[in-house]
C-alpha positions, 0 to 999 in steps of 0.5 A: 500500500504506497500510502505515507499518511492515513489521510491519502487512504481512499476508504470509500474505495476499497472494493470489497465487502465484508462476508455478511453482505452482498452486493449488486450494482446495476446500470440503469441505462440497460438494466445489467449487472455490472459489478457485484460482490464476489459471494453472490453466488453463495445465494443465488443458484442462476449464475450471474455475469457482470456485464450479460446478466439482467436484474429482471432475471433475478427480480419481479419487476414489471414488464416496464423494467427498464423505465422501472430501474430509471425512475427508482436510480433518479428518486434515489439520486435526487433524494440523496442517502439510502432507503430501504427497499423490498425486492420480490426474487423469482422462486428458481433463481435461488439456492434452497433455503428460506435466506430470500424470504428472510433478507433485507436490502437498502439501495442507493446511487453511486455515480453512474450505478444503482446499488443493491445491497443484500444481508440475510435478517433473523426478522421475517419482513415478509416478500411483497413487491418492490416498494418503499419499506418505511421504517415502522419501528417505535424507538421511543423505549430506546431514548433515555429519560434526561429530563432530571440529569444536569451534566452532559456526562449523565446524559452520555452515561445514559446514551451508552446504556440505552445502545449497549442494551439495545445491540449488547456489545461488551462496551459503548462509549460515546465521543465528543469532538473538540476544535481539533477533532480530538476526541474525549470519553464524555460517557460509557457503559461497558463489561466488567472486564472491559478497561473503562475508557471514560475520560480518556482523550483520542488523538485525531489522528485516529480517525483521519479527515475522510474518515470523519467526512465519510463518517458525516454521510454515513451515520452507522458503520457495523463492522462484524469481525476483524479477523473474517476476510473481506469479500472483492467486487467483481470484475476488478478495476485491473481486469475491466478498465473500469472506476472504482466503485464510491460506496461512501453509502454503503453498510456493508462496505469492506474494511481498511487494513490499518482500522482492521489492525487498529481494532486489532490492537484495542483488543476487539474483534467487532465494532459498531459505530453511530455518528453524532451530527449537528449543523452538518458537522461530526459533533461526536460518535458513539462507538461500541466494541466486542470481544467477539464476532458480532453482527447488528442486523441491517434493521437494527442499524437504521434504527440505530441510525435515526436515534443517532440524531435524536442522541445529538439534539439530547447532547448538544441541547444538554450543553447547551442549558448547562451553558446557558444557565452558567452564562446567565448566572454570570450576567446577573453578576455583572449587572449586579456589579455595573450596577452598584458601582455606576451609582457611586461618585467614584466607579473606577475605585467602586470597581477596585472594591467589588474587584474579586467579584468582577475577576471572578465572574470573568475568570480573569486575574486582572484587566487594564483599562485604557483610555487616551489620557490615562489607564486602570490598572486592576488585580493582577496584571502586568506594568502599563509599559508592558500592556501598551507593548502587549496592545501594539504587538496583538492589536494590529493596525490601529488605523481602523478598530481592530478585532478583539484577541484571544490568546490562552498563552502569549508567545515565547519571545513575549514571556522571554523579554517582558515582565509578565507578573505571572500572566499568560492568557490575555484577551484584548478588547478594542472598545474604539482603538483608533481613538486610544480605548480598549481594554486587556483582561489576563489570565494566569496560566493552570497546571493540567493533565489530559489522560490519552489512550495512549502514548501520542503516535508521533513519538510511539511509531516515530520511524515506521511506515503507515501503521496503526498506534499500538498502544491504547494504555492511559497516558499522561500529558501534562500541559504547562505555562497555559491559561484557559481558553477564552469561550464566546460566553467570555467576550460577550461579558467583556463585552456587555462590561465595555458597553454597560460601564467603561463609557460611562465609567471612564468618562466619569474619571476623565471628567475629573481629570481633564482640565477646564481648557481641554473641556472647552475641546469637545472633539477631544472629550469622549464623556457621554453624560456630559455631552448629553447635558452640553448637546441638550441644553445648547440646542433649544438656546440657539432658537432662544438667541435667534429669535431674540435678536430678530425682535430687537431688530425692531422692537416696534413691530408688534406682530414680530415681537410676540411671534418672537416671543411665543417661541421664545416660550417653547424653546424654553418649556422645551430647555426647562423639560430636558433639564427635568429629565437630563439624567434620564438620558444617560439610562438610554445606554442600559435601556431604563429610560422612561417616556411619557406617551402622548397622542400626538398630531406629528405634523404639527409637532414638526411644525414647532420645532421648524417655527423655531428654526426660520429666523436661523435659515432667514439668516444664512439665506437658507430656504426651508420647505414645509410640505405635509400629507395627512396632518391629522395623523396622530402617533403614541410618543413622548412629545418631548422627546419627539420634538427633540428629535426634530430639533436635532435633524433641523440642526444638523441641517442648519449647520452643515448647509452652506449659504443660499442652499435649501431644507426640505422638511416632508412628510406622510403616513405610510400604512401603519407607520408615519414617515417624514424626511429632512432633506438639505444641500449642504455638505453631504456624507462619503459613502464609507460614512453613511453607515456610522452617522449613528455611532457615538462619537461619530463626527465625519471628517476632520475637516467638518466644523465640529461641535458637540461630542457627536452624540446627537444623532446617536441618542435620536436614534435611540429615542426613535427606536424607543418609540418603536420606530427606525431612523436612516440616512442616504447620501449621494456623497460629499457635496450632494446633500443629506437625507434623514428618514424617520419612522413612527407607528401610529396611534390607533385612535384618533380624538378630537379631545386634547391629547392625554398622556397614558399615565392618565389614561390608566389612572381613568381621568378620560370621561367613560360611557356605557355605550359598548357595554354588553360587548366581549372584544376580542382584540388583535394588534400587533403594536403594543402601546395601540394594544394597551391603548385600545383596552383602555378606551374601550373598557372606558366605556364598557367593553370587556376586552381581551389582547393578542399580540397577533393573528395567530394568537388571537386564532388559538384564543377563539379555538379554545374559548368562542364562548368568552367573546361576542365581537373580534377587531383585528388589525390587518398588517400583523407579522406571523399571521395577518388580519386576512389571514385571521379572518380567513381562517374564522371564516373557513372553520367549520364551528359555528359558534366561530365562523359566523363571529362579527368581525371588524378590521382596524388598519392604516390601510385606508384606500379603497382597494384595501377595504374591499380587500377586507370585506372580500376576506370575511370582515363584517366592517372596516374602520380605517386608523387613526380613526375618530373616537366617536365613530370607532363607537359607532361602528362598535355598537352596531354589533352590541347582542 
């Protein structure tokens, strides 16, 4: 065998069988015998000649058996995998014996060829003609009840017991894989006089890259007795010319002489093996060993084969609980701490008290902590000299924001030529390196030992040819000088540290730090608390000074003079309302920041915020366009925060459009949402910008006119996405101007009533009626502020109501209770199950108590086409939202019993 890795050997070619199977591999072009395994004879009493003789000889096929054998190879190909089949022989074709009425057989494609493999079965699975055989076989006795069991080592203890029972095998031991495809025992059941190999580790090298390949497309691989000869295909490749066969599919394929003797050498004279696969990766396998000869019948290994995949989920959704819990514990740790040290006046030394905790909850020793004009160092770690060496020599390039690093042993020259302080692991995290933040968590290296079965191949059989190793005794090898590695659970902690509290914390003591002539560079500060006050308070004051000064240019006009002294007052209630709620914004960061619903006319809101705005454009010879479709729309928000969001945008265009340009304010509902734009001629935005405007810190090039900290932005997106809407920008580049879109939801009620905040709503101060009383609603609406809404409106004036957040929970509602309800409003634009959808489904049900319900569809979908597609679908009514108060009643009541 001219073979120098185990890697190059071609095992699904290896041309032979073992004895208990036969094989038959047909050309579906002509319906011949091509290639078969040399013991077919032993069965069939017709002799067969590869290439002469036909399939229809020895099988009942019909009369169409050429068509017949072409349709089964195309199925088969196109569906993949193998299949069980029941072949029907003709009586004089075999020897004597009942072996034909005792047989089973699998088929599947392998290149140009059908293949047909045979192997005589203890279980009578009757003849009949050809057909698919499903497997009907109930597995459930077979899976192991671990429900109760919290490790992943007693649910493999208890995976080995359940095959060892079912097959009875000496031993059954059951693999995971790691990275490198080395292998560890997680669980066993084996014969007292077996050598129990749980907790052992197996090097990769014993199963070679094809071999875990092939064992991925096929699951289960029986091997019956190491010692019995192998059975060749005839004709061979020598003596025909022909390809070798690819039997990757079979389940009786011939073995390699180097597994042969591998199995030799662990003392086992039969193997049987199921593949444990996840995502299409060999997560791990389930091998079992026998001192003596022994064969699982084919039926058995497809069973074997289907619970294999139920094995996986088992394990791997084990794994994954006990992740998942230890993770969680972890995170609520850390929000613990974050937590207590984001309130006290001093973080940096809050952390150095809760240190341990902190250390230990990242399994580190220590972390650095680096800004640009100072570092933290805590716990055990190394200088800062040496941290920032560290940083330049893993970091890469700090142009642009680098990719975090995880080293569980930092490189030899590092720990030759450096004062580590007993460090060897490290992870750096580059919060923004390009602006000098990132911070460096250490571990110190951990003394283990990992049990092999036996000693590493490379030193045991240095100097031979291809063979197997020889040895399979407990070995020792110890691994020295090296942390632990750094799972994905550790960088998302690190992570949710870093955003939770570094900016926050490391701002706070910059502040404290920097003197009052870098405060006055505000590119150069990156404290989010303060530039949210600056930002906050600067913007209302512009309108405040502009407005002033265009009054004082003539104080005798007395029109201009209160019109300038009316927005004067809103632009101060507006400064006086942010300063109230100044410390709310640094809660948009950990998503605790509380808004105060309002019915809002959003139009008219972005009329405000634009009045305060004219005497700016007037004064850069800026022309501002106000241009509105559907001004008595409403929304749900926080009127404030609304307008502050306006602002902002109108800011922005103000400032970065030159002289002479234009600002184009729009807007218009679109479905159930409201859509405006600011739109102006100014500077623009590069390509490679437009995606980062709402970052924080984001300020564009250096060449722009910088104010503020670049938060602005930032922080109006997330008071938009706090509203459940979304904001975005186009550009066609520098020079071309800038776009910003904004989505809102709508309300879902109209009122001609001034708008009340849903703080008062809840506490019943809206005037209440009896006029729906007598209806039970079911409600179904996606939005949920226009789901509390509605139940609040509607039981104020009588209704009982029930929520669902959707069609299809609102289906499951009526199914079990229809008699809890007499009316069902429906939006129609809902996710997993729309308000057609719904309906149709009310509609089609074949209880009357449900299909005859009243129905009426509330939605922004207000053009004729859409209520007639509402009423088409199964509606008793249509109301279109936002709608007014009284005629939402109206329509209601039409429906009361």
């Amino acid at each position: 065998m001219d073979i120098k890795n185990c890697e190059d050997e071609k095992i699904h070619h290896i041309e032979s069988v073992q004895s208990f199977g036969y094989l038959l591999a047909i050309s579906p072009d002509n319906e011949k015998i091509t290639v078969m395994s040399a013991n077919v004879s032993d069965i069939f009493a017709t002799p067969i000649t590869p290439n002469e003789t036909y399939l229809s000889d020895l099988v009942e096929i019909p009369e169409t058996s050429l068509e017949h054998i072409n349709a089964l190879y195309s199925k088969i190909k196109e569906t993949g995998g193998r299949h069980s089949y029941e072949w029907k022989f003709k009586n004089e074709i075999y020897h004597e014996g009942d072996w034909h009425q005792l047989v089973n057989s699998v088929i599947y494609a392998s290149g140009s060829y059908l293949i047909i493999e045979l192997e005589p079965s203890p279980i009578l699975s009757g003849s009949c003609s050809a057909k698919w055989t499903p497997s009907d076989t109930d597995i459930s006795p077979l899976l192991p009840s671990i429900f109760d069991l919290t490790t992943m080592e007693s649910v493999a203890d208890k995976i080995a017991s359940a095959i060892r029972s079912f097959i009875d095998f000496d031993r059954v031991v059951v693999y995971q894989f790691d990275e490198k495809f080395d292998g560890e025992v997680i669980g066993e059941d084996c014969h007292p006089e077996m050598v129990p190999f749980k907790g052992l580790k197996f090097p990769s090298t014993d199963i070679p890259a094809q071999a875990r390949a092939l064992y991925v497309q096929n699951r289960v691989r029986c091997i019956y007795d190491v010692d019995e000869p192998t059975i060749p295909l005839t004709p061979s490749i020598m003596g025909s010319g022909r390809k070798p066969l690819d039997l990757s599919m079979s389940m009786v394929r011939g073995v390699s002489p180097i597994h042969l003797q591998y199995l030799k050498n662990m003392g086992v004279r039969a193997s049987f093996s199921m593949s444990l696969i996840f995502e299409n990766k060999l997560w791990g396998m389930v091998a079992c060993h026998n001192r003596a000869p022994k064969y699982v019948e084919q039926r058995s290994r497809l069973i074997c084969e289907s619970l294999s995949q139920v094995f996986t989920w088992q394990l791997h959704g084990k794994d994954i609980e006990i992740q998942r819990e230890s993770f969680q514990k972890r995170q609520r740790d850390l929000n613990n701490i974050i937590s207590f040290v984001t309130n006290e006046a001093n973080p940096l030394e809050a952390v150095n008290a809760r240190q341990d905790s902190l250390l230990a909850i990242m399994r580190s020793c220590g972390v650095a902590l680096v800004t640009p004009n100072s570092h933290y160092l805590i716990g055990r770690t190394p200088s800062f000299e040496t941290v920032s060496h560290l940083f330049h020599n893993y970091s890469g390039n700090k142009s642009t924001d680098s990719q975090s690093v995880a080293l569980s042993r930092v490189s030899d020259d590092i720990i030759e030529n450096f004062k580590l302080n007993g460090i060897r692991g490290l992870f750096i995290s580059p919060v923004s390196s390009r602006h000098g933040y990132y911070t460096m968590w250490f571990r110190e290296p951990i003394d283990k030992s990992i049990r092999w079965a036996g000693e590493d191949a490379s030193k045991s059989d240095k100097g031979k040819s291809l063979t197997p190793r020889e040895s399979f005794d407990t070995y020792l090898d110890s691994v020295v000088d090296e942390s632990i590695s750094w799972s994905r659970d550790d960088e998302t902690l690190i992570e949710g540290f870093e955003q939770l509290f570094i900016p926050y914390a490391l701002g706070m003591k910059s502040s404290l730090d920097i003197q009052v002539s870098k405060l006055e560079e505000l590119d150069k500060a990156k404290d989010q608390f303060l530039a949210s006050i600056s930002h906050e308070l600067r913007t209302p004051l512009n309108s405040i000074m502009g407005w002033t000064d265009l009054a004082l240019m003539d104080t005798t006009n007395h029109e201009r003079l209160v019109e300038a002294l009316n927005v004067v007052k809103r632009a101060s209630s507006t400064q006086a309302a942010i300063i109230n709620d100044i410390l709310d914004m640094s809660r948009i960061i950990s998503g605790t920041m509380k808004l105060s619903i309002h019915t809002v006319t959003i139009s008219e809101s972005i009329k405000d915020v634009a009045k305060q705005f004219e005497a700016g454009f007037v004064s850069k010879n800026i022309s501002l366009t106000t241009l509105f479709k559907d001004e008595t729309t409403t929304i749900l928000a926080d009127k404030v925060r609304i307008k502050q969001v306006i602002h902002n945008l109108l800011a922005n265009a103000l400032k970065f459009t030159p002289k002479g340009g234009s600002v184009t304010v729009s807007g218009k509902r679109e479905h159930s949402n409201y859509k405006f734009f600011v739109r102006d001629t100014g500077k623009g935005i590069g390509e490679e910008h437009v995606n980062h405007v709402f970052e924080r810190f984001f300020q564009g090039k250096a060449t722009h006119n910088k104010q503020g900290l670049g938060l602005g932005l930032s922080i109006v997106k997330s008071i938009i996405e706090m509203h459940g809407g979304n904001i975005w920008c186009k550009s066609e580049g520098e020079g071309m101007g800038a776009t910003f879109y904004v989505t809102v939801p709508i309300a879902p009620v109209a009122s001609h009533t001034a708008a009340l905040p849903t703080s008062n709503i809840i506490e019943g101060n809206t005037s209440h009626s009896e006029r729906l009383k007598g209806l039970n609603i079911l409600v179904a609406e996606d939005e949920e502020d226009a789901r509390k809404f509605l139940k609040l409106f509607l039981e104020s004036h009588g209704a009982i109501v029930t929520l669902a957040k959707n069609g299809l929970v609102a289906w499951k509602i009526l199914n079990e209770c229809p008699e809890a309800f007499n009316l069902l409003l429906s939006d129609v634009g809902m996710p997993e199950l729309d308000g057609l959808g719904y309906i149709a489904k009310v509609r089609n049900s074949e209880r009357t108590e449900i299909n005859e319900f009243n129905a009426v569809a509330l939605t922004a979908y207000a053009y004729t086409a859409d209520r007639v597609k509402a009423l088409k679908a199964g509606f008793s009514n249509y109301v279109s939202k936002p709608v007014d108060a009284e005629e939402l009643l109206t329509v209601l009541e039409m429906y009361k019993p």
